[in-house]
Every structure is written in C-alpha cells, then in structure tokens.
C-alpha positions, 0 to 999 in steps of 0.5 A: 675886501681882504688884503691881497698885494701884489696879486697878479690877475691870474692869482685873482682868478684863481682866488675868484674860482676857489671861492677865496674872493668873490665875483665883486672883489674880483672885479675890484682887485682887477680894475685897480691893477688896470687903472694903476699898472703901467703893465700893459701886459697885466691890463690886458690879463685883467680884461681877459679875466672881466671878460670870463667873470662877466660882470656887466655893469656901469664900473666895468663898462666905464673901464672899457671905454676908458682903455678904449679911448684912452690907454696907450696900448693898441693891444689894450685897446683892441681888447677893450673893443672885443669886450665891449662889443660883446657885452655892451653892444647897446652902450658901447656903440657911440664909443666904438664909433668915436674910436673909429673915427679918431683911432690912429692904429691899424690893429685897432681900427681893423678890429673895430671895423671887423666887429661892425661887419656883417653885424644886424643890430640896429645899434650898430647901424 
C-alpha cells in the first residue's frame, strides 16, 4: 500500500476510480480513517464509499458490526445498520437483532425496525 496521508474518504474514491489504488488498498485506507477519526462525519463517508466498492468480506463486515454496536454516533450507526442489512443479510441478523434490543436512540431503532418490515427471508425471521 502507497503512502497516502491525510487522505479524506473522497480522495480514496477517487484514487480507487482513476486506478491509482486498487479495491483492497481502498478498503484499507477507509477502515482505518474509520477506526481512528474522531470525525464522525468522515466514518460515515467511508461506509458510504465501503458500501459503493462493495467488497463483502469478514474485515468489513467486523467493521460494520462494530459501528453498529459501538460508535457514539447514531448517524454512524444507522449507516452501518443500511449496509449491513444489504450485504450481510445472513451474518448480520444477530447483530442487527442485539442493536434492536439494546439500542437507546430512536433514529436508529426506527431504521433497524424499518429494514426488518416487510422483509421474507428466514434470516430475518
């Protein structure tokens, strides 16, 4: 991986789109701006852009559920609930389902709420 500092997430993007960087060093950078940025403004910007790459693997699906359950952000979380959902809809039912039951804001409960309606899969069941 090149040395990229101080990369915002839209420079990764755009890095990742001109074939500076490829999908993996992407997903890199992105992760570690969102396990170190006190932003939360920028780990939702790189969420956004792990959700457009995607790439569905364990690394980024341990990411999610960590800004799922853990960051102090309800913005944060309720993108990592969307993206979840949509990619990881078999693995990511029992962590949806724990932030259901232990999640304190509205925003967030709403949304988990709305992305189990209506939905036919036995996973979410």
């Amino acid at each position: 991986m090149g040395t990229f500092p101080s990369l915002n997430p839209d420079e990764i993007y755009s890095k990742l789109i001109s074939d500076i960087i490829n999908k993996n060093e992407a997903l890199a950078y992105l992760i570690s701006l969102v396990e170190e940025s006190t932003d939360a403004n920028i780990r939702i910007r790189c969420l956004e852009i792990i959700n457009k790459i995607p790439i569905i693997n364990d690394k980024v699906f341990n990411l999610l559920e960590n800004c799922l359950i853990s960051d102090d952000n309800e913005f944060v979380r309720v993108t990592a609930a969307k993206i979840i959902a949509l990619h990881f809809p078999k693995m990511g039912v029992n962590p949806l389902k724990w932030a259901l039951h232990h999640e304190t804001s509205p925003l967030v409960l709403q949304t988990i709420s709305k992305l189990f309606e209506g939905v036919e899969d036995i996973y979410f069941k």
